[in-house]
ZALUMSE-242988 format. One record per residue (C-alpha): residue number from 0; residue in one letter; x negated, y, z. Coordinates in steps of 0.1 Angstrom, whole numbers, plus 5000, padded with zeros to 4 digits. Layout:
BEGIN
NODE;nr;rest;x;y;z
NODE;NUM;A;X;Y;Z
...
END
This chain:
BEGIN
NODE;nr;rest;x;y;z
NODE;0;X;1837;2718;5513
NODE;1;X;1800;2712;5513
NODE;2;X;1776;2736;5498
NODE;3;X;1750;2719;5469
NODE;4;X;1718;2715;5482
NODE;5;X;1684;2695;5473
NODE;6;X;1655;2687;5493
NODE;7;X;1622;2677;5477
NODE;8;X;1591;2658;5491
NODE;9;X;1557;2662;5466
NODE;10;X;1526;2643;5467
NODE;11;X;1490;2656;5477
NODE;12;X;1490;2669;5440
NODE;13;X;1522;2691;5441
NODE;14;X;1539;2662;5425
NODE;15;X;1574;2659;5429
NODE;16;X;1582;2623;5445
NODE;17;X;1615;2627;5459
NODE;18;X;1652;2646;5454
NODE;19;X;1679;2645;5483
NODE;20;X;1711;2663;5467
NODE;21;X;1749;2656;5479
NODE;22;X;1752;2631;5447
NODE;23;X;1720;2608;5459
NODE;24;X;1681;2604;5459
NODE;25;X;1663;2609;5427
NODE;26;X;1620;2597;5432
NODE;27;X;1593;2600;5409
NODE;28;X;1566;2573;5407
NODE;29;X;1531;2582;5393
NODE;30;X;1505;2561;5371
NODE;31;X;1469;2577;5364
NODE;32;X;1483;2611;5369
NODE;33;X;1509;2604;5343
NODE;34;X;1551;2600;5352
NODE;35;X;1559;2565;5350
NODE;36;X;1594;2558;5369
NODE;37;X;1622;2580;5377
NODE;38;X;1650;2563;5398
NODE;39;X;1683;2580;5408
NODE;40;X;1717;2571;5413
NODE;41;X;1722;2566;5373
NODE;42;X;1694;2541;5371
NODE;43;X;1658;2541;5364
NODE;44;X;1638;2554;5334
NODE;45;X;1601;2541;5329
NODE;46;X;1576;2553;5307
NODE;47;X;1551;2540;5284
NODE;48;X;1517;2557;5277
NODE;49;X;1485;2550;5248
NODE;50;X;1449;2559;5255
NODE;51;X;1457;2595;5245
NODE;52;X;1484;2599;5272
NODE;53;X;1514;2607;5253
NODE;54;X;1543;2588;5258
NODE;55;X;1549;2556;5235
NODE;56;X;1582;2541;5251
NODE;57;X;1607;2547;5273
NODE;58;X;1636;2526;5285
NODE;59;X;1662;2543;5298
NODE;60;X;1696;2533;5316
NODE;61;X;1711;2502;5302
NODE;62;X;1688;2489;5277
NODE;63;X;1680;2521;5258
NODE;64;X;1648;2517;5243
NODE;65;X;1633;2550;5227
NODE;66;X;1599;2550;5206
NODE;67;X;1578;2578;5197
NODE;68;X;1557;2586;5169
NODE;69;X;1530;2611;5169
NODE;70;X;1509;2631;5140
NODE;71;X;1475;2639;5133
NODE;72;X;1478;2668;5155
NODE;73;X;1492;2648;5186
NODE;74;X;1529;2663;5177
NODE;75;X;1556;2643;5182
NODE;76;X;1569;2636;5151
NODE;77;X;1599;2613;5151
NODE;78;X;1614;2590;5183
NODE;79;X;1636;2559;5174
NODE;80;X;1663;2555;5201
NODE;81;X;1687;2523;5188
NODE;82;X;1684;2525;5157
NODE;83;X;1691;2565;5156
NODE;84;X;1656;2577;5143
NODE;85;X;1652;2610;5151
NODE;86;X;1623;2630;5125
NODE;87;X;1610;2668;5133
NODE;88;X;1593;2688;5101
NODE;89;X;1565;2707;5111
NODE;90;X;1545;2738;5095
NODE;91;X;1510;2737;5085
NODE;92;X;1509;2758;5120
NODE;93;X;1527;2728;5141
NODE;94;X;1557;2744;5147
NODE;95;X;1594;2721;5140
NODE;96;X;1609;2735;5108
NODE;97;X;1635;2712;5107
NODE;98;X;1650;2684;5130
NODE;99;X;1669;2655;5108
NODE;100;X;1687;2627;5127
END
């Protein structure tokens, strides 16, 4: 029987780049200080940014594609994964008051 373990590698920044566990390698890949890849032994996520940095896409395993939507306040409001919108209600003080999928 072998005994879970993980070793991690991180950039000059404290970033995480690397994962070694008994089920595989997970890395992390880095674009302007912002995540951009994650690969592991389920496939590979990537990310897609706007100028403000929050995340606009992201295609997952397979051909998931999920699209996010912010508010005035930079709060993500709804994400679109195919064709299952997701939509969070917020209070005049930004916090989620209700999640509707």
């Amino acid at each position: 029987m072998e005994i879970d373990h993980a070793f991690y590698s991180y950039d000059l920044a404290g970033r995480p780049l690397s994962r070694a566990t008994v089920g595989g390698i997970q890395t992390w890949a880095y674009f302007r200080d912002r995540l951009y890849t994650e690969r592991g032994p389920s496939g590979t996520i990537t990310w897609v940014y706007d100028v403000a940095s929050r995340r606009q896409q992201q295609y997952g395993l397979g051909t998931d594609i999920t699209t996010f939507s912010y508010g005035s306040a930079d709060q993500l409001i709804r994400y679109v994964t195919i064709d299952r919108p997701t939509t969070f209600t917020l209070d005049l003080n930004g916090s989620v008051t209700r999640i509707q999928s």
